[in-house]
Residue, then its C-alpha position, 0 to 999 in steps of 0.5 A: x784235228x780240228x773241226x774245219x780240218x776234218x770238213x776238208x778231209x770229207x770235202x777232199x774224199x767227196x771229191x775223189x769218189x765224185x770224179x772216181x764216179x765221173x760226177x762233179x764233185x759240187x753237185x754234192x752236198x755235206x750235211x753236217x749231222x749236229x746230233x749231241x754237239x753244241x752251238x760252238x761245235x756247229x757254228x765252227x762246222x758253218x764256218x768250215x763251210x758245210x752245206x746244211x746241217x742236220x739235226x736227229x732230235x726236235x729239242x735239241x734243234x729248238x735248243x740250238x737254233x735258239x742260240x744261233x747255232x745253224x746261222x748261215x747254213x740251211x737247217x735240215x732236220x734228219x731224224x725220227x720224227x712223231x706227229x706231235x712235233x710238227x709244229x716245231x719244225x714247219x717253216x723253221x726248217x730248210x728240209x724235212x729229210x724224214x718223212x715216212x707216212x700219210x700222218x706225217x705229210x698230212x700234218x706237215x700239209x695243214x702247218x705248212x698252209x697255216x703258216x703260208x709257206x712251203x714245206x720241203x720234205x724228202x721221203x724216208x725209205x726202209x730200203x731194208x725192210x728193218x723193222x726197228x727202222x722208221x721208213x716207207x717200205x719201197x712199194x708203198x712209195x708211190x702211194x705216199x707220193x701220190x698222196x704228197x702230190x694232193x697235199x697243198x704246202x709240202x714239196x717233195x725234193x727227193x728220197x732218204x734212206x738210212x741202210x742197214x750196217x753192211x761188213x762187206x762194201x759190195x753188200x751196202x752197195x746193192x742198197x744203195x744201187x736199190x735206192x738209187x733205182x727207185x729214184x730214178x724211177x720215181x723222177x722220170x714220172x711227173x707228179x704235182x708237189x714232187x721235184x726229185x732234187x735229192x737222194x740222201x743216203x751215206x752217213x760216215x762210215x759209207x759215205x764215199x760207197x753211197x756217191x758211187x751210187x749216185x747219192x747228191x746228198x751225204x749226212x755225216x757226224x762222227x768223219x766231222x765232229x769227231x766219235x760221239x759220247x752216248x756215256x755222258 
């Protein structure tokens, strides 16, 4: 199958768990998630039409987005992100999916202002408590948000979580129902800079458990572009 048949197989699945839900399938959004493929790859995922695409390596995405690849979608950047790279993505990206520590949203803040813009991030949460996961232990997420809602030039849109890998789907789905929990939670509390717009969570293999939960934003790779090759 090629590209664009699998964006509408995802587009089809989405549907289902939205409407199984009681939920409109349009208020979710498909984030492409463009790890290991090339500019061609990601173009034809645009033009198969994906809501935003989304990249886990700064380089890769300052390599790609030199060449024009996320042209007509909202870039988002979804991985693991150090202090040190800031600078790259500030103004360059739609959302700042991965953000997880006062040393990030500080150094988020001071780019953004130089710059004169306003950065969208979400908040990374450990909904697991992983330790070799990056993430916001779920009771210090009101400390960061207090501290983003100080911080001039970021907006906080909403909550990500990258889940532990479940066998059992009633097991995914109790962290995903955390999560969804804690956002509800944090959107009924008004704070400056913080706008409750998204929760993101459910990749490939859990996408349509984490809709059911109330996921509105769904990063998928390996369901689009096909099993990735870490060999090469």
């Amino acid at each position: 199958m090629s590209i664009g048949d699998n964006v509408r197989a995802v587009r089809e699945n989405i549907a289902r768990a939205a409407e199984k839900a009681g939920r409109d399938p349009s208020e979710i959004l498909l984030v492409a998630a463009t790890k290991m493929n090339g500019a061609e790859r990601v173009r034809e995922a645009v033009a198969a039409g994906v809501d935003a695409c989304g990249e886990n390596r700064v380089q890769e995405l300052v390599e790609k987005n030199a060449l024009g690849a996320y042209a007509g979608a909202p870039l988002h950047f979804i991985g693991h992100l150090q202090k040190n790279k800031v600078n790259k993505l500030v103004g360059v990206c739609d959302l700042i999916q991965s953000v997880d520590s006062p040393e990030l949203i500080a150094a988020i803040g001071r780019r953004a202002v130089l710059l004169g813009v306003t950065q969208n991030i979400l908040l990374e949460v450990n909904i697991a408590g992983e330790a070799q996961k990056s993430g916001v232990a779920p009771e210090g997420i009101w400390q960061l948000l207090d501290l983003a809602a100080e911080t001039a030039g970021i907006s906080v849109q909403g909550l990500m979580t990258v889940p532990p890998i479940c066998e059992k789907t009633e097991e995914i789905r109790g962290f995903f129902d955390r999560m969804y929990r804690l956002y509800v939670d944090i959107r009924a509390k008004k704070r400056d800079n913080v706008t409750m717009r998204f929760l993101s969570m459910g990749m490939s293999a859990d996408y349509v458990e984490a809709i059911a939960a109330g996921a509105n934003m769904v990063r998928v790779g390996s369901a689009i572009f096909g099993e990735r090759d870490y060999n090469r």
